[in-house]
CHARMM internal coordinates of N, CA and C (Angstrom, degrees):
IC EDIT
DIST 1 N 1 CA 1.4523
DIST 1 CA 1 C 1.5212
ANGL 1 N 1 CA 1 C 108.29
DIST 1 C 2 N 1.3043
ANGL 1 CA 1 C 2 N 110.37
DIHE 1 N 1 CA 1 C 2 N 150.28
DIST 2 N 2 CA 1.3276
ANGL 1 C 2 N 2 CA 118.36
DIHE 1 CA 1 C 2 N 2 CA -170.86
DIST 2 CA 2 C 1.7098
ANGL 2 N 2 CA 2 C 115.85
DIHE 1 C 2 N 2 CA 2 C -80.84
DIST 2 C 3 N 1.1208
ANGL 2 CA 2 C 3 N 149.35
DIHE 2 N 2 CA 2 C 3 N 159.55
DIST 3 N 3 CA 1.0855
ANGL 2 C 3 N 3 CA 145.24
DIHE 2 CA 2 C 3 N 3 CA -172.17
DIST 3 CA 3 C 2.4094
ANGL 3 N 3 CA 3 C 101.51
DIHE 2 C 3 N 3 CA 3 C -69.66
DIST 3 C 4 N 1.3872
ANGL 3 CA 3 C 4 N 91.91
DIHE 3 N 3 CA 3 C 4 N -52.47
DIST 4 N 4 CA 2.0795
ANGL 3 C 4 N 4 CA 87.88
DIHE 3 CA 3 C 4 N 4 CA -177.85
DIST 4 CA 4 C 1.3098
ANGL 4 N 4 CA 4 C 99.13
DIHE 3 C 4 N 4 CA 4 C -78.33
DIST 4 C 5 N 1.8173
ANGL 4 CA 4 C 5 N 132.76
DIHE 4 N 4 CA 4 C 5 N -13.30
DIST 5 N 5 CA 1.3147
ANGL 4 C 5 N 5 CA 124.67
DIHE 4 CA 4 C 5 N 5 CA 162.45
DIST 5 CA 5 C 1.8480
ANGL 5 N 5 CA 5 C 104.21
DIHE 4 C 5 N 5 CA 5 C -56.35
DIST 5 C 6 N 0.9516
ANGL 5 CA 5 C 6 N 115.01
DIHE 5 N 5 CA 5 C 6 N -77.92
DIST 6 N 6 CA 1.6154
ANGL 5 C 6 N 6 CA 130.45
DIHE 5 CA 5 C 6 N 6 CA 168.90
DIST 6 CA 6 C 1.1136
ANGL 6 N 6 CA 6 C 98.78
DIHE 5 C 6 N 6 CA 6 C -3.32
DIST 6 C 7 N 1.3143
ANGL 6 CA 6 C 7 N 114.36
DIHE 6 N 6 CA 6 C 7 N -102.41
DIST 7 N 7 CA 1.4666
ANGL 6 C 7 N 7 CA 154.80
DIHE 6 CA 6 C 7 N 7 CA -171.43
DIST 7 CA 7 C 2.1793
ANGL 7 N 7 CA 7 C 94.77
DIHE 6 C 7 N 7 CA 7 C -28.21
DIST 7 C 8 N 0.8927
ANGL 7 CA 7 C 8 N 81.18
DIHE 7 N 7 CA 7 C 8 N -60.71
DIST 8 N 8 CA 1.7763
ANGL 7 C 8 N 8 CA 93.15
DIHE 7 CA 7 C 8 N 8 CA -178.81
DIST 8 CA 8 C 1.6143
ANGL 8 N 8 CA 8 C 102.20
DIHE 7 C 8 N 8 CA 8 C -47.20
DIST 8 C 9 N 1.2276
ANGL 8 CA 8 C 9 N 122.25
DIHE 8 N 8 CA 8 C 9 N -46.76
DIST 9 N 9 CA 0.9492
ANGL 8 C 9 N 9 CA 114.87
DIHE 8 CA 8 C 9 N 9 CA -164.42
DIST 9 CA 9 C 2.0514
ANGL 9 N 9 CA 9 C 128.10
DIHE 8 C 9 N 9 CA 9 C -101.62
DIST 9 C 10 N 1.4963
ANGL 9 CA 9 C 10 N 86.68
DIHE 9 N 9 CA 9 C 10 N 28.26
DIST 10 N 10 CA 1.1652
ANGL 9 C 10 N 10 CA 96.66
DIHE 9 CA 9 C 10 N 10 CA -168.18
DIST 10 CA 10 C 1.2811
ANGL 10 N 10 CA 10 C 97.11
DIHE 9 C 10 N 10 CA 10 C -122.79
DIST 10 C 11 N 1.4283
ANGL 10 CA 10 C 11 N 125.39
DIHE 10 N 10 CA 10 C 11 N 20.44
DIST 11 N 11 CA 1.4942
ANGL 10 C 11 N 11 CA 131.51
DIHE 10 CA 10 C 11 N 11 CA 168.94
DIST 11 CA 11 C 1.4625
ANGL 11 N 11 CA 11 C 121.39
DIHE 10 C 11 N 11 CA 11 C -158.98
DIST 11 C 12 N 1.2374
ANGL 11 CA 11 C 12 N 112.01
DIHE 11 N 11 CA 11 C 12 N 150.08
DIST 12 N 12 CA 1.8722
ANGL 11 C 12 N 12 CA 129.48
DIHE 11 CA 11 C 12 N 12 CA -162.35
DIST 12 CA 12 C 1.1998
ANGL 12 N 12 CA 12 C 107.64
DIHE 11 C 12 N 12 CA 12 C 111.40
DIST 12 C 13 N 1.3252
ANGL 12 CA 12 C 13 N 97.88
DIHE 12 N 12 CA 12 C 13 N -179.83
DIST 13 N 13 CA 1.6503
ANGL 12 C 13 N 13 CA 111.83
DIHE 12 CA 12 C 13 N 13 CA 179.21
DIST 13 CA 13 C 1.0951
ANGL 13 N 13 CA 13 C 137.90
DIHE 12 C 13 N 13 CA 13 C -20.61
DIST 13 C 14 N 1.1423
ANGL 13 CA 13 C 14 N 137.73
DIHE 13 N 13 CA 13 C 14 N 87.11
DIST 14 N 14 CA 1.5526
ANGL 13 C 14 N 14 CA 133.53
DIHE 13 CA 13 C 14 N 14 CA 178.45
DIST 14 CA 14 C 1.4466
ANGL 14 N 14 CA 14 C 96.32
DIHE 13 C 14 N 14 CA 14 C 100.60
DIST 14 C 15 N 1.5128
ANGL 14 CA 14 C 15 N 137.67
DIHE 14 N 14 CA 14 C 15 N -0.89
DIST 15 N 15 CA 1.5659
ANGL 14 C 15 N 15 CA 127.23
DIHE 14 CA 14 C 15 N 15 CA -160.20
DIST 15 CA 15 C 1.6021
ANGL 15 N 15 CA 15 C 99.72
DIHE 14 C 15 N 15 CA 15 C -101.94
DIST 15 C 16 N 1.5672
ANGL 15 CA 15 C 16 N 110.20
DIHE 15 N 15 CA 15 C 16 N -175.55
DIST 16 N 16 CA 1.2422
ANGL 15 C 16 N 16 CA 121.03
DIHE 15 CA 15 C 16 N 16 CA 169.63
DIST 16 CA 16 C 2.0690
ANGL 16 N 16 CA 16 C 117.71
DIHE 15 C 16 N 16 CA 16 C -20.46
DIST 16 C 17 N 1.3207
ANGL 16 CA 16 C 17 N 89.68
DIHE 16 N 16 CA 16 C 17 N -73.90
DIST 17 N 17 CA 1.2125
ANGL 16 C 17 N 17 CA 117.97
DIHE 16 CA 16 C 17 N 17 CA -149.62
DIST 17 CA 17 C 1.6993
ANGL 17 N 17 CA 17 C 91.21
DIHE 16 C 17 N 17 CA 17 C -113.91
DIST 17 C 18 N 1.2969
ANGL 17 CA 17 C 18 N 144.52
DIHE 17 N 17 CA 17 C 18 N 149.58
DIST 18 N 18 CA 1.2038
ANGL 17 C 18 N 18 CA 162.19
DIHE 17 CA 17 C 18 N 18 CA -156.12
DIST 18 CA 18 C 1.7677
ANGL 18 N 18 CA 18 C 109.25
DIHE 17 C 18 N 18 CA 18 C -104.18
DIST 18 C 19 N 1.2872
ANGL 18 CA 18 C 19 N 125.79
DIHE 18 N 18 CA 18 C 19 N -40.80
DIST 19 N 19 CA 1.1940
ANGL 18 C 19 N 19 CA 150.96
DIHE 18 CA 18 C 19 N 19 CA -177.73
DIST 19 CA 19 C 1.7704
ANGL 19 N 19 CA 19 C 125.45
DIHE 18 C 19 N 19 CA 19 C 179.93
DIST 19 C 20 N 1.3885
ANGL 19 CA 19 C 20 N 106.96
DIHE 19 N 19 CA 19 C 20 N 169.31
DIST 20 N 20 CA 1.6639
ANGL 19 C 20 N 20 CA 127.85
DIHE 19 CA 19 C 20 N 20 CA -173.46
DIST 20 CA 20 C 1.5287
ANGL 20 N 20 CA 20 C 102.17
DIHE 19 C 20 N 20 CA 20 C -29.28
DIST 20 C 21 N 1.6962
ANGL 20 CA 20 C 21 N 107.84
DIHE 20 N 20 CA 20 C 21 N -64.16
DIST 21 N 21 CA 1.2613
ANGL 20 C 21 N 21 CA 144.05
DIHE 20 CA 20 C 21 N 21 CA -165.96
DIST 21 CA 21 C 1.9889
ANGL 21 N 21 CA 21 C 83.84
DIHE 20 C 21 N 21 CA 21 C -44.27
DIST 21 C 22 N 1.6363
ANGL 21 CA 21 C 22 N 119.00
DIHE 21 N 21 CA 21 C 22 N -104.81
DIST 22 N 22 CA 1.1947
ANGL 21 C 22 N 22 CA 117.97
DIHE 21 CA 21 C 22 N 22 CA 172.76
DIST 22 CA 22 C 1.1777
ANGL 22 N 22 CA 22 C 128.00
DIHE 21 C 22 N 22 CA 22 C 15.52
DIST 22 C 23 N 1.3556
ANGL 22 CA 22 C 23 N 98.00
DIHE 22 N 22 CA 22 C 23 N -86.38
DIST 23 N 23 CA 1.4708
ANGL 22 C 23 N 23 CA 115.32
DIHE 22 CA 22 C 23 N 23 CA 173.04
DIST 23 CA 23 C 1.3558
ANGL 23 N 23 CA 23 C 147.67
DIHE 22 C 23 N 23 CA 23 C -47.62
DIST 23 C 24 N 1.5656
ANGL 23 CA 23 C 24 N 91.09
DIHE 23 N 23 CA 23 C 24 N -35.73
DIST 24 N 24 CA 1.8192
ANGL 23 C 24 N 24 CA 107.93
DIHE 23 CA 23 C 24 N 24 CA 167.64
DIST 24 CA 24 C 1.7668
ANGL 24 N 24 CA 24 C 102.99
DIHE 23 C 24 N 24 CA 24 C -80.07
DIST 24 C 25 N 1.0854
ANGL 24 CA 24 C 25 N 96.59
DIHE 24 N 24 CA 24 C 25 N -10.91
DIST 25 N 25 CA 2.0808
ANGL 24 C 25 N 25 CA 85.03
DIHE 24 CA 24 C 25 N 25 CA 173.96
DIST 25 CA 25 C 1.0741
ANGL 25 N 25 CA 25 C 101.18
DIHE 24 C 25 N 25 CA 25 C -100.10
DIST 25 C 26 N 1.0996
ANGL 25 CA 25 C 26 N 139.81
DIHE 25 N 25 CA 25 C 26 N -55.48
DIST 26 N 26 CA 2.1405
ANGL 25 C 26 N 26 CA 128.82
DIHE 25 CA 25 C 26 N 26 CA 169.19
DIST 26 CA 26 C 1.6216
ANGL 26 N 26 CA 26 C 99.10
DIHE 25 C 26 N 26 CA 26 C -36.45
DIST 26 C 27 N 1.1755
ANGL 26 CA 26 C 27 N 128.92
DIHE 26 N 26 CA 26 C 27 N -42.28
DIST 27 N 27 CA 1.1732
ANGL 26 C 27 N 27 CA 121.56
DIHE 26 CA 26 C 27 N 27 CA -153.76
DIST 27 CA 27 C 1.7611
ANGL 27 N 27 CA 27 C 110.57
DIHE 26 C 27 N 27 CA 27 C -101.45
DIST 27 C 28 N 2.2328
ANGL 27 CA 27 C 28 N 107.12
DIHE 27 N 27 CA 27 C 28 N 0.87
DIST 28 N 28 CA 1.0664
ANGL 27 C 28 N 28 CA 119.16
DIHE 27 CA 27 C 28 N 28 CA -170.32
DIST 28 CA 28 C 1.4617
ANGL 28 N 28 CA 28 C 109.77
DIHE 27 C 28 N 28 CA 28 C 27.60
DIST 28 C 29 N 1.2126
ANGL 28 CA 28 C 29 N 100.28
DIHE 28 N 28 CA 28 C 29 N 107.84
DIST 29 N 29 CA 1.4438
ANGL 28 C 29 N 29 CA 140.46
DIHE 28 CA 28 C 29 N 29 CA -163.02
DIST 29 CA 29 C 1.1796
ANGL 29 N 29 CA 29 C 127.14
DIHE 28 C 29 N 29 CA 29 C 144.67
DIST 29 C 30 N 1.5387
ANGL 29 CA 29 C 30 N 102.43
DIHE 29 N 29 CA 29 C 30 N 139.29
DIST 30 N 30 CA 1.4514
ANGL 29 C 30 N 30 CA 116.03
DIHE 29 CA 29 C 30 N 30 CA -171.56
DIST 30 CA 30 C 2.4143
ANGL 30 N 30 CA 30 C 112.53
DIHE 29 C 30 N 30 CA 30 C -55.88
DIST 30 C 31 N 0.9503
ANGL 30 CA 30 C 31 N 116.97
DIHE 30 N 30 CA 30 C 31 N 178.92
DIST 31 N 31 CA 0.9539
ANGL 30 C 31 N 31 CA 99.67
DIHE 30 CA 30 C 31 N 31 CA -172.29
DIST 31 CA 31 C 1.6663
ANGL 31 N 31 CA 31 C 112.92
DIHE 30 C 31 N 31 CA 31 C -115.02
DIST 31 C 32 N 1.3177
ANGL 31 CA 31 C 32 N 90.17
DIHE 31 N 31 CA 31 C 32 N -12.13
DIST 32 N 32 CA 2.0593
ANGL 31 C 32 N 32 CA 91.09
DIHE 31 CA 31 C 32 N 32 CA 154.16
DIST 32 CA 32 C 1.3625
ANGL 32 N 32 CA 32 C 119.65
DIHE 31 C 32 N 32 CA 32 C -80.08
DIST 32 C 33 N 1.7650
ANGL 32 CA 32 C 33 N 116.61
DIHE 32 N 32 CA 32 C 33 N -15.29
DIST 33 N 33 CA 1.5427
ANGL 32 C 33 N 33 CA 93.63
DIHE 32 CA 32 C 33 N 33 CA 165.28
DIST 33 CA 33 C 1.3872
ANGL 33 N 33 CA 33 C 122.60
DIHE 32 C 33 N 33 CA 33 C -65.93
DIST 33 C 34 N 1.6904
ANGL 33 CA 33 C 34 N 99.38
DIHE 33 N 33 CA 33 C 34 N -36.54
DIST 34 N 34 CA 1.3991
ANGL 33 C 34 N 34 CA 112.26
DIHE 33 CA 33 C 34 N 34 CA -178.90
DIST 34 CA 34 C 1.6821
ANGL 34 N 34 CA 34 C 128.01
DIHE 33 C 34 N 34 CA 34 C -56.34
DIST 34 C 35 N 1.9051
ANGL 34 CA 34 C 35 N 101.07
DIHE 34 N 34 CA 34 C 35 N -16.36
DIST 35 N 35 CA 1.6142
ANGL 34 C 35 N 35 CA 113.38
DIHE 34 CA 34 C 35 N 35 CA -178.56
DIST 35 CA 35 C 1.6798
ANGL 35 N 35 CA 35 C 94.49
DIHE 34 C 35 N 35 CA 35 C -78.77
DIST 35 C 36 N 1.5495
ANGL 35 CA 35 C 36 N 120.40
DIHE 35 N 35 CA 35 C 36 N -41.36
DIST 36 N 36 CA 1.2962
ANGL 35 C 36 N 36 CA 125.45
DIHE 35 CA 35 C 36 N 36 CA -150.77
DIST 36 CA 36 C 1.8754
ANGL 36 N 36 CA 36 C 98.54
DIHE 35 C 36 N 36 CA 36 C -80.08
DIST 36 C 37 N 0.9950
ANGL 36 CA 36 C 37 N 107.94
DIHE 36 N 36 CA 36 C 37 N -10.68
DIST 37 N 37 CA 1.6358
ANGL 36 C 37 N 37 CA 117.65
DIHE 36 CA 36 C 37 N 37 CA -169.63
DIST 37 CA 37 C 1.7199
ANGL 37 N 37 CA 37 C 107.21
DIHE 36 C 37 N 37 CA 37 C -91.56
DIST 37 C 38 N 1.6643
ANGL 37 CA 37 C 38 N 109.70
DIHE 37 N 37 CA 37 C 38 N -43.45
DIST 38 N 38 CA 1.2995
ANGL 37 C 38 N 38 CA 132.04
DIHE 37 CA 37 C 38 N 38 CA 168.05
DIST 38 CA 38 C 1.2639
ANGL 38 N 38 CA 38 C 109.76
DIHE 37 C 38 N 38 CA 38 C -60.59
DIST 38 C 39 N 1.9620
ANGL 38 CA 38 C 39 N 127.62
DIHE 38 N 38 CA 38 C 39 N -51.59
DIST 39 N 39 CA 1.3480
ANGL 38 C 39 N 39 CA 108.00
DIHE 38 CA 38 C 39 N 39 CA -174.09
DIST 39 CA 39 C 1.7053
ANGL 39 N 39 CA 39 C 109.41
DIHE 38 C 39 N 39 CA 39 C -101.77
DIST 39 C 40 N 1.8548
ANGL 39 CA 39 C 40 N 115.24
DIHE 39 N 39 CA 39 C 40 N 25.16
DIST 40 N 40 CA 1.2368
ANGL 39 C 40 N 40 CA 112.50
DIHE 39 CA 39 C 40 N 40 CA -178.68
DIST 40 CA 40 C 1.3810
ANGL 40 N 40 CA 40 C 150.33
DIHE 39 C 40 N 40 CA 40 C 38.19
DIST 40 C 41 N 1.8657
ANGL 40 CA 40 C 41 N 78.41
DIHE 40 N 40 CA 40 C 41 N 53.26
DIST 41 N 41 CA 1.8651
ANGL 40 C 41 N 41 CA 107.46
DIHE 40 CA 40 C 41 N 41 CA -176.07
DIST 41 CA 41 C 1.2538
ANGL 41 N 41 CA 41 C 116.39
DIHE 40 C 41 N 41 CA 41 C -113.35
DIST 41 C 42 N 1.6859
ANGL 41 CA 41 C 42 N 97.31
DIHE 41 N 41 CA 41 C 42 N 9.71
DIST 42 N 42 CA 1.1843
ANGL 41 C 42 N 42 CA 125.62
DIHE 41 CA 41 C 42 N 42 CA -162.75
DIST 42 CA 42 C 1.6054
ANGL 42 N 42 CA 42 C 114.31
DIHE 41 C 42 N 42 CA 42 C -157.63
DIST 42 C 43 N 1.6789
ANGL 42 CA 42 C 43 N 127.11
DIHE 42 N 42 CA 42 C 43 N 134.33
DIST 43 N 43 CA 1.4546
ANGL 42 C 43 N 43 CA 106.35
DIHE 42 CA 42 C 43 N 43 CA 176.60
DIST 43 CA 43 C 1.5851
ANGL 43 N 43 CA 43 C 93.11
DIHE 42 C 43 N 43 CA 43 C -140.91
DIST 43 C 44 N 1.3532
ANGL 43 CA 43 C 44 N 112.88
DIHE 43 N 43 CA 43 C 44 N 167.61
DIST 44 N 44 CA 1.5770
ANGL 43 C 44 N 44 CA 110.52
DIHE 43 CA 43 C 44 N 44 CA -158.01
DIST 44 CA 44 C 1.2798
ANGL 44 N 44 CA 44 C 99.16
DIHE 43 C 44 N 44 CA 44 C -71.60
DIST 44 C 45 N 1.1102
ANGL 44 CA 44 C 45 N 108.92
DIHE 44 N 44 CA 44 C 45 N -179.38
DIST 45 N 45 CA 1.6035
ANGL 44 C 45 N 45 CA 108.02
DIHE 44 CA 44 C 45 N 45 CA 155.09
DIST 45 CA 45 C 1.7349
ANGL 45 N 45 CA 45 C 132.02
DIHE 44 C 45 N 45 CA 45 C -120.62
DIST 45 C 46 N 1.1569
ANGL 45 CA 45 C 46 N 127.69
DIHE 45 N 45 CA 45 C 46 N -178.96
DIST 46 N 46 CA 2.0277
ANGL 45 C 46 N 46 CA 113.55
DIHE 45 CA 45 C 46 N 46 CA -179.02
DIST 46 CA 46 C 1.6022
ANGL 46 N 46 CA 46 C 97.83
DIHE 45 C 46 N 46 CA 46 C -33.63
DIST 46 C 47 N 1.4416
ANGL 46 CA 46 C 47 N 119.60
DIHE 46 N 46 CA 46 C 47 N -51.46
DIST 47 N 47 CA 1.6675
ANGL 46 C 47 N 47 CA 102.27
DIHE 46 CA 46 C 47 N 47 CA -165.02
DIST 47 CA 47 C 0.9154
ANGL 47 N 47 CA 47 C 114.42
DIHE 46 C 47 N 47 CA 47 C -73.34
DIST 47 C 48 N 1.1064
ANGL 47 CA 47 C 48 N 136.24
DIHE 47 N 47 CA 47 C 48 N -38.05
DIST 48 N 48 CA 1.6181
ANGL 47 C 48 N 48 CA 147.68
DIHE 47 CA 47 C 48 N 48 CA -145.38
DIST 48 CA 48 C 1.7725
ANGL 48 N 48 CA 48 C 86.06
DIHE 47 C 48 N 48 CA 48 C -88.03
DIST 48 C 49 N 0.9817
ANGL 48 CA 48 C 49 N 138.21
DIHE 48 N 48 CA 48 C 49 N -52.86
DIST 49 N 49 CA 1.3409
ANGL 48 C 49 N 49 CA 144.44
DIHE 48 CA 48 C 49 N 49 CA -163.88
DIST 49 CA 49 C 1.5325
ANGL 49 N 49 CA 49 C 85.67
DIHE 48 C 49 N 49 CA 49 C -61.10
DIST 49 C 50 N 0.8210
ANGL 49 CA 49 C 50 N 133.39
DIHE 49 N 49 CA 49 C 50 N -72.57
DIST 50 N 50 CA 1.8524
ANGL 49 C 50 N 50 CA 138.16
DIHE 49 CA 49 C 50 N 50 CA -158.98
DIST 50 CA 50 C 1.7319
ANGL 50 N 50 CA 50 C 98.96
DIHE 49 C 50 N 50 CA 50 C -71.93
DIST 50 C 51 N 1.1528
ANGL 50 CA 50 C 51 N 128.56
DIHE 50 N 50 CA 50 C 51 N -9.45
DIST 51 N 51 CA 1.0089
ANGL 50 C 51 N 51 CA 101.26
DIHE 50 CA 50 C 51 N 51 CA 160.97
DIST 51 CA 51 C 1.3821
ANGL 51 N 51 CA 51 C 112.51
DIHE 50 C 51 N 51 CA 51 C -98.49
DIST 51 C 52 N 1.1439
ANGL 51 CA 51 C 52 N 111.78
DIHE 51 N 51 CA 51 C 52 N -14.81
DIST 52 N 52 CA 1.8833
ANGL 51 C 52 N 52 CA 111.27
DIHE 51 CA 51 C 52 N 52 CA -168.58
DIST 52 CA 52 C 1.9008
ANGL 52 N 52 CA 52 C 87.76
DIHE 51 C 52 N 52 CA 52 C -93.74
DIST 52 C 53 N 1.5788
ANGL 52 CA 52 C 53 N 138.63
DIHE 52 N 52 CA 52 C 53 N 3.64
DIST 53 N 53 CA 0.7107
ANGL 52 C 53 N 53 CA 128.48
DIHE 52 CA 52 C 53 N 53 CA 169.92
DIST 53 CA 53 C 1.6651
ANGL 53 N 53 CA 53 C 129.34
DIHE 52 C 53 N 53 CA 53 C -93.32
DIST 53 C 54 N 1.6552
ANGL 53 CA 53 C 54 N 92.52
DIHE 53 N 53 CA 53 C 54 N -26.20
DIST 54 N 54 CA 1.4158
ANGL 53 C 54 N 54 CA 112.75
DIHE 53 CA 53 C 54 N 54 CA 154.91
DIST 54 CA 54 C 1.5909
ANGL 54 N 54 CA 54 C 135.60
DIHE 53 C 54 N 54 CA 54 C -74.26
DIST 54 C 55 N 1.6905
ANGL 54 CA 54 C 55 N 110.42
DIHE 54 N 54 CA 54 C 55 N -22.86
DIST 55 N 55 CA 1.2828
ANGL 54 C 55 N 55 CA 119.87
DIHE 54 CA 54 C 55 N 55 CA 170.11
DIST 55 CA 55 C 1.7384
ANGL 55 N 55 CA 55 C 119.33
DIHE 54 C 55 N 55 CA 55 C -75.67
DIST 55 C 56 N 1.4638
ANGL 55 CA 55 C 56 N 106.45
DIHE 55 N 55 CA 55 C 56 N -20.70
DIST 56 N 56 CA 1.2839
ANGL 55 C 56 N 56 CA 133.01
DIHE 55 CA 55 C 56 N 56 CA 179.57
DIST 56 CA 56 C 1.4607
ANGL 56 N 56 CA 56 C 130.85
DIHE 55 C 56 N 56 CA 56 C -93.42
DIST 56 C 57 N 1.5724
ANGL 56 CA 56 C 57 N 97.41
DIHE 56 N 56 CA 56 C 57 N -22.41
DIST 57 N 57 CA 1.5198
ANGL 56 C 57 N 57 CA 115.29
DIHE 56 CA 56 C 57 N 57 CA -174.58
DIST 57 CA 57 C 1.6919
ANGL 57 N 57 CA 57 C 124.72
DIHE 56 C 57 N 57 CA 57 C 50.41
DIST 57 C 58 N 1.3928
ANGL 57 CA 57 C 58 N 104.47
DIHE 57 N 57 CA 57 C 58 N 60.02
DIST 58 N 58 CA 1.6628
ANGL 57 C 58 N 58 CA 115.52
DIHE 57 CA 57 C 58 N 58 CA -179.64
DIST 58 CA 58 C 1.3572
ANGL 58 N 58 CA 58 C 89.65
DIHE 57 C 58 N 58 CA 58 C -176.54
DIST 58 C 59 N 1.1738
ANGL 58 CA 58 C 59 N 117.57
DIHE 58 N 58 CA 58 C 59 N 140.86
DIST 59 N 59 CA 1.8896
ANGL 58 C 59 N 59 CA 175.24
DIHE 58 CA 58 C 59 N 59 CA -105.52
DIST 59 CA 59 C 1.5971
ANGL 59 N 59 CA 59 C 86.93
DIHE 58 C 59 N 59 CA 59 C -89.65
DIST 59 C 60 N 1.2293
ANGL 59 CA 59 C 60 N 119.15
DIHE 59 N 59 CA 59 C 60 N 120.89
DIST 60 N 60 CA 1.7707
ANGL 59 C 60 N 60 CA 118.56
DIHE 59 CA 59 C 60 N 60 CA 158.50
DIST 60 CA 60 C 1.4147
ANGL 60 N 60 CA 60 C 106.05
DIHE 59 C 60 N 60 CA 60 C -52.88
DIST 60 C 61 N 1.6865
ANGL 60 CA 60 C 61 N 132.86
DIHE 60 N 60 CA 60 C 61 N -14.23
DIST 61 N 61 CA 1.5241
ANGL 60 C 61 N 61 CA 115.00
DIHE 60 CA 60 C 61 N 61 CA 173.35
DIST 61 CA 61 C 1.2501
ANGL 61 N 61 CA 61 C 116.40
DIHE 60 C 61 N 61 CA 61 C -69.96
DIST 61 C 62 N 1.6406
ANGL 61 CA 61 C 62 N 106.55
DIHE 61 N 61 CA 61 C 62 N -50.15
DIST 62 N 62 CA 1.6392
ANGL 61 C 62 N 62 CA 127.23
DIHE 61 CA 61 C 62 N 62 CA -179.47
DIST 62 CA 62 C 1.3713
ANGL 62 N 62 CA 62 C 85.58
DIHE 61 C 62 N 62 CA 62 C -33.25
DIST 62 C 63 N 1.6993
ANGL 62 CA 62 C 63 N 114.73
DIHE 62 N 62 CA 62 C 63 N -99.17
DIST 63 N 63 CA 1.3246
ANGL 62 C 63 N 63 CA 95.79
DIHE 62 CA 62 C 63 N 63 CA -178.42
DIST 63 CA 63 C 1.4416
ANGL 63 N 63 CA 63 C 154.61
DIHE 62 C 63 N 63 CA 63 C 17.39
DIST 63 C 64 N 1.6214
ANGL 63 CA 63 C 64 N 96.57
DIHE 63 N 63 CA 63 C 64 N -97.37
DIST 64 N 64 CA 1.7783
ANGL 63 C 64 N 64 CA 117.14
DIHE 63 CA 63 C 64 N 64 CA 156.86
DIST 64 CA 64 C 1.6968
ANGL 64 N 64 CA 64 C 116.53
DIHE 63 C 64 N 64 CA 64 C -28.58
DIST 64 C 65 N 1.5379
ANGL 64 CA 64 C 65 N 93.10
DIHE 64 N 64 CA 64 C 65 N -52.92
DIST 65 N 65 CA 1.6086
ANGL 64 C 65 N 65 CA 89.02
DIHE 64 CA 64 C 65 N 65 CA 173.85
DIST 65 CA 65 C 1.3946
ANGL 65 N 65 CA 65 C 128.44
DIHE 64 C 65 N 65 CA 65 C -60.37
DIST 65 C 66 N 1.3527
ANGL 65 CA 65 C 66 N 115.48
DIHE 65 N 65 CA 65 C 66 N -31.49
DIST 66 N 66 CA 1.0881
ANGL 65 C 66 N 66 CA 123.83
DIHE 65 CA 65 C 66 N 66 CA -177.39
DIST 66 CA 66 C 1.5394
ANGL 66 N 66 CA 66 C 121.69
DIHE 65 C 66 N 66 CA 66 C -96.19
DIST 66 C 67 N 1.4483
ANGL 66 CA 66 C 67 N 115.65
DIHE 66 N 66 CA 66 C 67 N 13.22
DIST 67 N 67 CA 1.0138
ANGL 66 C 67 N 67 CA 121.92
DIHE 66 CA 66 C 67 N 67 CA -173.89
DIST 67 CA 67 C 2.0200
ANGL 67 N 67 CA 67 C 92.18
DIHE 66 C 67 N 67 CA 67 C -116.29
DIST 67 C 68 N 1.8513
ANGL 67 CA 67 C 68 N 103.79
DIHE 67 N 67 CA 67 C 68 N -26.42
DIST 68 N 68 CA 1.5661
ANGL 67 C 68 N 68 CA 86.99
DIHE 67 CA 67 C 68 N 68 CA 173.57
DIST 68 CA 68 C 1.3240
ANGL 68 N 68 CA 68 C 108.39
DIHE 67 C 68 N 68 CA 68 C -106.32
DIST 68 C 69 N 1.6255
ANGL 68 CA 68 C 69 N 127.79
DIHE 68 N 68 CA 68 C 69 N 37.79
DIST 69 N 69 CA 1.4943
ANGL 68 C 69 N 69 CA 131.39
DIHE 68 CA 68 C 69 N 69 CA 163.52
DIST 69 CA 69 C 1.3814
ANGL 69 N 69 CA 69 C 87.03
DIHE 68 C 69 N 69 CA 69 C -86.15
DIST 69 C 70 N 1.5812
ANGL 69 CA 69 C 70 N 139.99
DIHE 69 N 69 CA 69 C 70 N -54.09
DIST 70 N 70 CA 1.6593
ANGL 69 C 70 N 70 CA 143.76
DIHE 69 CA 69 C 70 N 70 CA -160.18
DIST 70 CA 70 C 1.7913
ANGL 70 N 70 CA 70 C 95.96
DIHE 69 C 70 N 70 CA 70 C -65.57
DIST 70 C 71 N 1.3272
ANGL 70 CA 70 C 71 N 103.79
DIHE 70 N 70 CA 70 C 71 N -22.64
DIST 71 N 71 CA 1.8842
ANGL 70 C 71 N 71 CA 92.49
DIHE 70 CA 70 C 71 N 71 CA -170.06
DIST 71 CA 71 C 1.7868
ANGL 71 N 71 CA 71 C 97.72
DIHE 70 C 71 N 71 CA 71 C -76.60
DIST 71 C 72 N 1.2392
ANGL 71 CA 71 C 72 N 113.60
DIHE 71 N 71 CA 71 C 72 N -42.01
DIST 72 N 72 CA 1.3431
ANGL 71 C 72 N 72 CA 128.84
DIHE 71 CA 71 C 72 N 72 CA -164.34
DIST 72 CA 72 C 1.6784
ANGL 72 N 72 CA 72 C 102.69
DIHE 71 C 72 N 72 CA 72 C -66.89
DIST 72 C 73 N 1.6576
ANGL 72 CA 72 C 73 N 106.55
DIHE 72 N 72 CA 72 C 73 N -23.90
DIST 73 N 73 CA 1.8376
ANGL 72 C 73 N 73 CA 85.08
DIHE 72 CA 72 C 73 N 73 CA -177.00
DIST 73 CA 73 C 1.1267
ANGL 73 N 73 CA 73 C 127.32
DIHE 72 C 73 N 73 CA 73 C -117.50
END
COOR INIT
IC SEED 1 N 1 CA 1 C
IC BUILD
């Protein structure tokens, strides 16, 4: 899965997180980084990955990986 596949699916109706807003504060971060990450005009970086890997509880690689499946497509 792709990193804005991910990310997409960890918020709305019935999901994790309720909306953008939510999510970018568990994930401390503003919530336009979190739009720019979703429409991939933007991709995290080493920190940003480890913290959204700690708010999430799975591996800063998982992550990474899934942030260079979105570079690849």
């Amino acid at each position: 899965m792709s990193f804005r596949a991910w990310v997409r699916s960890l918020y709305g109706e019935g999901k994790k997180y309720v909306n953008q807003q939510e999510m970018a504060e568990a994930w401390n971060m503003g919530q336009s980084t979190l739009a720019h990450y979703v429409r991939g005009s933007r991709t995290p970086d080493l920190e940003r990955c480890i913290r959204i890997s700690e708010a999430e509880d799975i591996s800063p690689a998982e992550i990474a990986e899934m942030v260079r499946r979105d570079a690849r497509e």
